[in-house]
C-alpha positions in Angstrom: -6.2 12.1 -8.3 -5.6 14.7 -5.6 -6.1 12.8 -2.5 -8.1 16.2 -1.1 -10.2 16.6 -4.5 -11.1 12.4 -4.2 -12.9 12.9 -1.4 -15.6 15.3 -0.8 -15.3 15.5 3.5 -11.6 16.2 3.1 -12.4 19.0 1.1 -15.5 20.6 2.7 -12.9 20.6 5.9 -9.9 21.7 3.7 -12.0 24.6 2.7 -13.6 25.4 5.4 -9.9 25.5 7.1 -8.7 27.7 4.9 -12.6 29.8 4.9 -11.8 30.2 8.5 -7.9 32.1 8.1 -9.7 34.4 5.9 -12.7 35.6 8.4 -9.5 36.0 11.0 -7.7 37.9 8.3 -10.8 40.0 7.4 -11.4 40.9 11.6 -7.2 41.3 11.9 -7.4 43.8 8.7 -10.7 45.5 10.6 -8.4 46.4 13.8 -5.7 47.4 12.0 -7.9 50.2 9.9 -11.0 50.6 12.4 -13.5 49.6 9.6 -16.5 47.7 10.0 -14.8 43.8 10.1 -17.6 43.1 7.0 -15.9 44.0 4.2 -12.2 43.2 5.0 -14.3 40.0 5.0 -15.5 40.5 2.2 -12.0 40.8 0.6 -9.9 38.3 2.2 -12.8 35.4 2.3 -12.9 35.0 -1.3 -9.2 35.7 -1.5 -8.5 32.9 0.8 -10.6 30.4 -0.3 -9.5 31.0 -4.1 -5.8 30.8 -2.6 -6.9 27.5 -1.1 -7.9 26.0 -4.4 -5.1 27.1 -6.0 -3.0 25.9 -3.9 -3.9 22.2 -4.4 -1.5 22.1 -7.3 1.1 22.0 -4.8 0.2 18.7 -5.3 0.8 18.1 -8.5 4.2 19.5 -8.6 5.5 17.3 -6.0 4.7 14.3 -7.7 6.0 15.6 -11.2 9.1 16.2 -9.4 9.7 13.8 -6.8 12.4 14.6 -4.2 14.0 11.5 -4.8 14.4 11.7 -8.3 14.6 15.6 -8.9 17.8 18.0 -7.9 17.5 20.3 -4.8 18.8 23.1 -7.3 15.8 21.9 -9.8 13.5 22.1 -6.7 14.1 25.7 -5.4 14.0 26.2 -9.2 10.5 25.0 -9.9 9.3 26.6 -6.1 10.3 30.1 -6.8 8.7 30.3 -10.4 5.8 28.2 -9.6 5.5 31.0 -6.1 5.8 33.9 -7.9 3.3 32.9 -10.9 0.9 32.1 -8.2 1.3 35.2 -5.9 1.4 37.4 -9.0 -2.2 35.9 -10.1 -3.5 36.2 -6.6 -2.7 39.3 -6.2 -4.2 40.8 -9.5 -7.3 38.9 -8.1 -6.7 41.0 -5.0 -6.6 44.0 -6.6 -10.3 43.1 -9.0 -11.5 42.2 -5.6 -10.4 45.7 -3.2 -11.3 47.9 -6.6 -15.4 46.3 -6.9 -15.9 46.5 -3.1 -14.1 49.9 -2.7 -16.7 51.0 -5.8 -19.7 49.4 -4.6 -19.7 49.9 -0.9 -17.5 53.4 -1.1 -15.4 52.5 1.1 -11.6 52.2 1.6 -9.7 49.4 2.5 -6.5 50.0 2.9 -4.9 53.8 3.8 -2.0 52.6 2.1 -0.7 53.6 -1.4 -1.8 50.8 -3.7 1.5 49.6 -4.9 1.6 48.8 -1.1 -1.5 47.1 -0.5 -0.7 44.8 -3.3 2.8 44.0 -2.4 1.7 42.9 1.1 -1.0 40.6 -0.9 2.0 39.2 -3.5 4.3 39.0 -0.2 1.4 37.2 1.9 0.7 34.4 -0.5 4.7 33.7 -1.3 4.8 31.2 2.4 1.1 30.2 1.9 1.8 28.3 -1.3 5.2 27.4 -0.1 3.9 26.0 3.2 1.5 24.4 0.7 4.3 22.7 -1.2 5.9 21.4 1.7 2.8 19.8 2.9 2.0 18.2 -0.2 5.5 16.7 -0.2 5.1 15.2 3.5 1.9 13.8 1.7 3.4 12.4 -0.9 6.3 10.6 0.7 3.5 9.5 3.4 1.7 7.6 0.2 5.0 6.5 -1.4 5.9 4.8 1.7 2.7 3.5 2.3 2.6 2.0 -1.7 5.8 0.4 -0.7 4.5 -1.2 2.5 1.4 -2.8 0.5 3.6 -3.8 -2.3 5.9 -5.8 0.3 2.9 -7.1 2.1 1.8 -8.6 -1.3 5.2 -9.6 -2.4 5.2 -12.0 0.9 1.4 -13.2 0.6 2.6 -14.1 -3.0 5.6 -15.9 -1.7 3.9 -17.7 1.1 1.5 -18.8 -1.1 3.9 -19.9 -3.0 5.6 -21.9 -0.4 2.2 -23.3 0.8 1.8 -24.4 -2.3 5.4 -26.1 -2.5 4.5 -27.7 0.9 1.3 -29.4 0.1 3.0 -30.6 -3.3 5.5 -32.5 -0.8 3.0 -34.0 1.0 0.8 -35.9 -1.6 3.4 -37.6 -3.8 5.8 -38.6 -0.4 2.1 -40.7 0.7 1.6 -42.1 -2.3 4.5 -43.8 -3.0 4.6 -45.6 0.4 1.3 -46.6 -0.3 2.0 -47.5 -3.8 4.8 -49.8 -2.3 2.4 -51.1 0.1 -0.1 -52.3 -1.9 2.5 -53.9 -4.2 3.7 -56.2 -1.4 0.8 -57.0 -0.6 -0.5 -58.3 -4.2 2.0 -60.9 -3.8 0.7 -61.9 -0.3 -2.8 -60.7 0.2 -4.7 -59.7 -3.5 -7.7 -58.9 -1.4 -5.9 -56.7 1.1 -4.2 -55.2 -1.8 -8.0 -54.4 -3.8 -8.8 -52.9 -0.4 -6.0 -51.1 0.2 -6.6 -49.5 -3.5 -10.2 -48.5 -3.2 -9.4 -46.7 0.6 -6.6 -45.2 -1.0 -8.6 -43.7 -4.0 -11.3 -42.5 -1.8 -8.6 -40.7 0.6 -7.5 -38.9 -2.3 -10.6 -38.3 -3.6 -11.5 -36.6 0.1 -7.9 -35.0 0.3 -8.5 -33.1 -3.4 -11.4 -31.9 -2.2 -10.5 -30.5 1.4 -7.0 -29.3 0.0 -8.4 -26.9 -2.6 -9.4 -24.7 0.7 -7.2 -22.8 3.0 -8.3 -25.0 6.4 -11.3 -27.2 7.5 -12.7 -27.6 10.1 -10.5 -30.0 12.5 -13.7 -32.4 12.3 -13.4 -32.7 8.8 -9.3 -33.0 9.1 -9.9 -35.8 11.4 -12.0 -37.7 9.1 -9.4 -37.5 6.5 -6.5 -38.9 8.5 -9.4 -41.9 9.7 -9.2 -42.7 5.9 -5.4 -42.5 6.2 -5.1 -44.7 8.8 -7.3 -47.2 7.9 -4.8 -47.5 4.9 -1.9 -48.0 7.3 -4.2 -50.5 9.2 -4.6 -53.1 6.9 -0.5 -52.4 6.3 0.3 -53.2 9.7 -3.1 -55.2 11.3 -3.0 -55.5 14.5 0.3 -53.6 15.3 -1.4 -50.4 14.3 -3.6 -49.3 17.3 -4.9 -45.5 17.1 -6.8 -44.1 20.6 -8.4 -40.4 20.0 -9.0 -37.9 23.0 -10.9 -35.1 21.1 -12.4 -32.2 22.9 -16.1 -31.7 21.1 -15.4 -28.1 21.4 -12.5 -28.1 19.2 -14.2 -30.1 16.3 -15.2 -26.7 14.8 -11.9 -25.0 15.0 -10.3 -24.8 11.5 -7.1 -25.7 10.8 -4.9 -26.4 7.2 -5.8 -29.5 5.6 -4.0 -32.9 5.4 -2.2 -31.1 8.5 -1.8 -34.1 10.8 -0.9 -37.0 8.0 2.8 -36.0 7.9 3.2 -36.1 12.1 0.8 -39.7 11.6 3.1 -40.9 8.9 6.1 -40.2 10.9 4.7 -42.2 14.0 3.9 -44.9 11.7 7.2 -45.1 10.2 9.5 -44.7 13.1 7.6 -45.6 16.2 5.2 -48.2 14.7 7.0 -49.9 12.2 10.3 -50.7 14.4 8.1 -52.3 16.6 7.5 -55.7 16.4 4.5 -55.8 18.7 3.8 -52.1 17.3 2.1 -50.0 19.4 -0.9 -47.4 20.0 -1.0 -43.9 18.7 -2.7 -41.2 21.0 -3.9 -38.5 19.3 -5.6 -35.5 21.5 -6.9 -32.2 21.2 -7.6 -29.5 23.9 -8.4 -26.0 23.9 -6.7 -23.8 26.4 -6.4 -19.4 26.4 -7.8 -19.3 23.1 -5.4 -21.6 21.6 -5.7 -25.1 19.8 -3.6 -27.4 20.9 -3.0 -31.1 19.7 -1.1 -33.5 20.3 0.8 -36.9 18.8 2.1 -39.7 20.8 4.2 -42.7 19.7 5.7 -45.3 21.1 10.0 -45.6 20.4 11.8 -48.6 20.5 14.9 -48.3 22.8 18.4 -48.6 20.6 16.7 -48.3 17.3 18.5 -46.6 14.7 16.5 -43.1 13.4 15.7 -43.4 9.6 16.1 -41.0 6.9 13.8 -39.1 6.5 13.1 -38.1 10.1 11.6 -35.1 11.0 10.6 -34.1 7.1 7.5 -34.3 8.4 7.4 -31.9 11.2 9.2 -29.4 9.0 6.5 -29.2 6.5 3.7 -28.8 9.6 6.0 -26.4 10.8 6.2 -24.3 8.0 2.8 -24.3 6.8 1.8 -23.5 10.3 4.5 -20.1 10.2 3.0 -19.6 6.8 -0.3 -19.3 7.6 -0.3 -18.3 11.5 2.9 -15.8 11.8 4.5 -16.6 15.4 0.7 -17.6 16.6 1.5 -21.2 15.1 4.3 -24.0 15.9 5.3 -27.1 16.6 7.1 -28.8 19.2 8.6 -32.4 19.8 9.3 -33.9 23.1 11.2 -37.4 24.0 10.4 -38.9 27.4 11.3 -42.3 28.1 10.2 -44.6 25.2 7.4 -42.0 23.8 7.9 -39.5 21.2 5.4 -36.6 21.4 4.7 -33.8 18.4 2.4 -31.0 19.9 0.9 -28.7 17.2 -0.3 -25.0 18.7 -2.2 -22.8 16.4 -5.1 -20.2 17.0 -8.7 -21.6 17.4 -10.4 -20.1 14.6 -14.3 -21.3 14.2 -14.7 -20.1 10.7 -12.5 -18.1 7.8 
């Protein structure tokens, strides 16, 4: 529909716009002959404000024929029949129009000869409906451009939904078949571990279903997940497995994506903890600072200790998901300082979505 005609303020104003040119044109006609300026308005009001309606199909050439799909030669084509048409109906509404006030008021308009008068009216409306035209094809290639920007915008929500989708799907089967192996070892050595072991394991999943169906949690929540993950780990590794939180209470209501932190937890486990043979603690903290969530991974790394594959899968998929979601506002970064490997994770602190 006619983006002027869809809305009733736009046209009220587009209207009154062009109700406005014909009062001037009425008091510019009144100078020009020295008659009282009511009924030149009374002639060019309605004539301008009929002109403005038809005008608006304008619009409705320009997106039958498209610049971009339509000659120049087919253009000018279209323009000057669609001009003349126009002007020659406007001005034999001119003409009704001079004739009944002329009659009813006795009065003259114009002190020229009437071919004149309505040659000056056919001449008049030939760059109001072209001016028209132009404008409606500005319009037009405004929308088409805007059309395009929301159908890119939705092309790259779909695909990062997409690729969130992809990421989480990486996540899920990589844990569970390091758990699945650790609970077979420990059948052999430990049945009871191993029944343990299975229950935490199906309620983590259970949890993890539940909290990954959304697009974040709060961190409370994603904190309580990784406790069931790690108490997994724990009865893997016992006592070599220590874990020592430093949470802010103000971020506990920040949201961020679930089953966020398993990867960087798994990663610690698998090449900080599990080289080790005394094992070590991991420090996990979170801190608020400008606005921004920040949090933090800390494991121990045994000197000379070669890096196995797989290393840094992890911290790819938390890096992408955290692009995904947050744009340049989300990241990770890794640092190495003596024997301690450190994963900070920066993301906006959001309280609710």
């Amino acid at each position: 529909m006619h983006p002027i005609l869809s809305d009733k303020r736009k046209l009220f104003i587009y209207l009154f716009a062009w109700g406005a040119i014909g009062i001037l044109a009425g008091f510019t006609i009144s100078s020009f002959i020295g008659l009282n300026p009511l009924y030149p308005i009374a002639f060019s009001l309605p004539m301008m404000l009929v002109y403005g309606e038809v005008n608006l199909s304008a619009w409705y050439l320009c997106r039958a024929f498209p610049l971009e799909r339509t000659s120049p030669g087919k253009i000018i084509l279209i323009a000057s029949v669609s001009v003349v048409i126009i002007s020659s109906v406007w001005t034999a509404l001119g003409w009704g129009i001079k004739n009944a006030i002329e009659q009813f008021f006795s009065v003259t308009l114009s002190p020229l000869p009437l071919n004149q008068s309505l040659l000056i009216v056919f001449i008049t409306g030939i760059p109001l409906f072209l001016f028209s035209l132009a404008v409606s094809y500005l319009i037009a290639a405004f929308e088409r451009t805007k059309e395009s920007d929301n159908a890119a915008y939705e092309a790259r929500l779909l695909a990062q939904h997409a690729e969130l989708k992809a990421l989480r799907m990486q996540i899920d089967p990589h844990f569970l078949f390091n758990s699945l192996n650790s609970i077979s070892a420990l059948t052999t050595t430990n049945p009871e571990l191993a029944r343990t072991m299975t229950t935490t394991l199906a309620d983590f999943f259970r949890k993890s279903l539940s909290y990954g169906a959304k697009e974040t949690i709060p961190l409370k929540e994603e904190l309580s997940l990784l406790n069931h993950y790690l108490d997994i780990e724990k009865i893997r590794f016992g006592k070599r497995l220590r874990v020592e939180e430093q949470i802010d209470p103000e971020t506990l209501s920040d949201h961020v994506p679930p089953l966020l932190l398993q990867p960087l937890l798994e990663n610690a486990i698998k090449h900080g903890i599990s080289n080790s043979i005394e094992g070590g603690t991991i420090i996990i903290v979170t801190q608020k600072k400008n606005d921004r969530l920040f949090i933090t991974v800390e494991n121990p790394v045994e000197d000379d200790v070669p890096k196995k594959k797989g290393a840094g899968m992890g911290m790819e998929i938390v890096r992408k998901r955290l692009q995904a979601i947050y744009g340049s506002d989300g990241d990770v970064k890794a640092t190495m300082q003596e024997n301690t490997f450190k994963v900070i994770l920066f993301l906006p602190t959001i309280s609710q979505r």
